[in-house]
N, C-alpha and C positions, 0 to 999 in steps of 0.2 A: 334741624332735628324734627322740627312738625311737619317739613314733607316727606321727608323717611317716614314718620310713622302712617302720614295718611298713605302711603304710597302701600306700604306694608297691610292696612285695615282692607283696603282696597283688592290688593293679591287676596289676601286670603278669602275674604268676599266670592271672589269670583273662583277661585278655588274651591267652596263649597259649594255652589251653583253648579257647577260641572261635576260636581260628584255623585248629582240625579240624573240619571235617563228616562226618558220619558220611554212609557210602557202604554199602549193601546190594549181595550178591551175586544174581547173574543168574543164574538155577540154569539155565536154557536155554543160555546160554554161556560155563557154568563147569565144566571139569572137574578132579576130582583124581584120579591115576592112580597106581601104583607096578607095577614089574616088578623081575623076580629069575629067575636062570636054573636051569633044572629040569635037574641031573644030566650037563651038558655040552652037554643036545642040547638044548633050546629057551629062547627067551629069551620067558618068561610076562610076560604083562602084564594086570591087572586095574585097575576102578574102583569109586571110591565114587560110588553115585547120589544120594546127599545130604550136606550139609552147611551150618552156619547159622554164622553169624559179625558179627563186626563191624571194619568198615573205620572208623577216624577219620583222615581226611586231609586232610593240612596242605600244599596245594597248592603256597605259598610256598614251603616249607619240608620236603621229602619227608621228612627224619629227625625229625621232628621228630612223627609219624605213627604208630599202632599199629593192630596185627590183633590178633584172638582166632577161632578158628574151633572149633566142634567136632563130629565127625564119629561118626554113628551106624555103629559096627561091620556092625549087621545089612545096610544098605546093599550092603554088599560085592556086585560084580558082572564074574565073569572068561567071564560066557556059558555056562559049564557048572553046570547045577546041583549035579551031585556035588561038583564042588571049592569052591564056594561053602559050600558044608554043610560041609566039612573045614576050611576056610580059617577060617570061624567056632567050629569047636570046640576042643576043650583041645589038642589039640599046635600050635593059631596063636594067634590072639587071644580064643582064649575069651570069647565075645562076651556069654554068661550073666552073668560074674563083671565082666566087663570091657565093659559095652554101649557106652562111648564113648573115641574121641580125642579129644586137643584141642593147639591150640599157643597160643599167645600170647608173642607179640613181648615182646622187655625191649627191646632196641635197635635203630637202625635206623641206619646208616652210606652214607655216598655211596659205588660204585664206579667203577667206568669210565663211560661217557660212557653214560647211560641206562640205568644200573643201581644196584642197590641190596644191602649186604647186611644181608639183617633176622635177628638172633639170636633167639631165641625158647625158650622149654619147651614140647618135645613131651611129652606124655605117653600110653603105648601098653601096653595091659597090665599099667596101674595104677603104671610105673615112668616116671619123670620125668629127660628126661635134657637137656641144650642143645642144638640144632641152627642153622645160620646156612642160612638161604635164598638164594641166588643170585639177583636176581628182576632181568627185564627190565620197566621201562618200556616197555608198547608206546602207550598213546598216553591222555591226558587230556586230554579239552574235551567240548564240545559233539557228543553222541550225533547221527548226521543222522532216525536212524529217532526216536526217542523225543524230541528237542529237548530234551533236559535232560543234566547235566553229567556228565558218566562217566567211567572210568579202566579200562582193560585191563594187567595183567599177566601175565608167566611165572614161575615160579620151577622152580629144582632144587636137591635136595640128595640125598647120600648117605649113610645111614643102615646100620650093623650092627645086623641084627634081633634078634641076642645080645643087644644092651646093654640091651633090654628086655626080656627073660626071656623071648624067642620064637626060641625056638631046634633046633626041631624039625627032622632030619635035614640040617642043619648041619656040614661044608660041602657036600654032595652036591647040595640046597638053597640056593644063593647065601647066605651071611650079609650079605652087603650087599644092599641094598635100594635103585633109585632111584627118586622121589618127583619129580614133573614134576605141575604147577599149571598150568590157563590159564584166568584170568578177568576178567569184564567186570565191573564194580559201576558203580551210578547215585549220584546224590546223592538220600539220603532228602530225602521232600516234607515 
């Protein structure tokens, strides 16, 4: 009886493993972005021009689905070289000591009516803290340009740049941070 059942724990195990496909990111129509306001008077926004990751998802079954992403500091792109130089050194993310972020999903939860929220560990500065994503469903099927199966989402969250030891001119420098995601992924071939 107790190998029938482990045999049975086991099928279905692997059963739900294979009920994710993994989904690559479309680096042509994916961006990650974060903005934070500079001293009262402007509200800065910069991007990351790379980032590699992996989508397993469970079409049926949206929570049932993880990310991991992670994000080459050097990347960093606010259009100005100078603050891109600063932005990478030791009073931000010190990008020598600290070359990457990364998230990775623990949970994934249903929200409102095409939404989702996905908990994860960010880690930023070598310090690892929770975050939950806000992420809009914007639409999963059949890609028209590429004929293969795709998913587009949004996410936002907001982030104190403190909580991970980046806390350079703070608060004159926004300590909050918001984090705005928009991407398209295919089903790997």
């Amino acid at each position: 009886m107790f190998r029938l059942a482990f045999a049975l724990v086991v099928s279905a195990a692997a059963f739900s493993a294979q009920a994710a496909d993994k989904y690559t990111f479309d680096p042509g129509h994916s961006q990650l972005m974060f903005s934070w306001n500079h001293f009262g008077f402007s509200n800065i926004t910069a991007r990351f021009d790379k980032f590699e990751g992996e989508l397993l998802l469970d079409t049926k079954d949206l929570t049932k689905s993880s990310v991991s992403v992670t994000v080459p500091i050097d990347s960093i792109d606010t259009g100005v070289a100078k603050l891109d130089e600063h932005l990478k050194g030791p009073d931000f993310f010190d990008a020598a000591k600290f070359p990457t972020a990364t998230f990775t999903s623990t949970k994934i939860e249903k929200g409102s009516e095409n939404r989702l929220n996905v908990t994860g560990d960010l880690t930023i500065h070598g310090v690892t803290k929770p975050v939950v994503l806000d992420v809009s469903v914007n639409k999963i099927g059949q890609h028209p340009m590429a004929k293969d199966e795709a998913a587009g989402f949004d996410a936002f969250a907001k982030v104190k740049r403190s909580d991970f030891g980046v806390d350079k001119y703070a608060p004159n420098v926004s300590d909050e941070i918001t984090i705005r995601i928009t991407t398209e992924t295919h089903k790997a071939k």
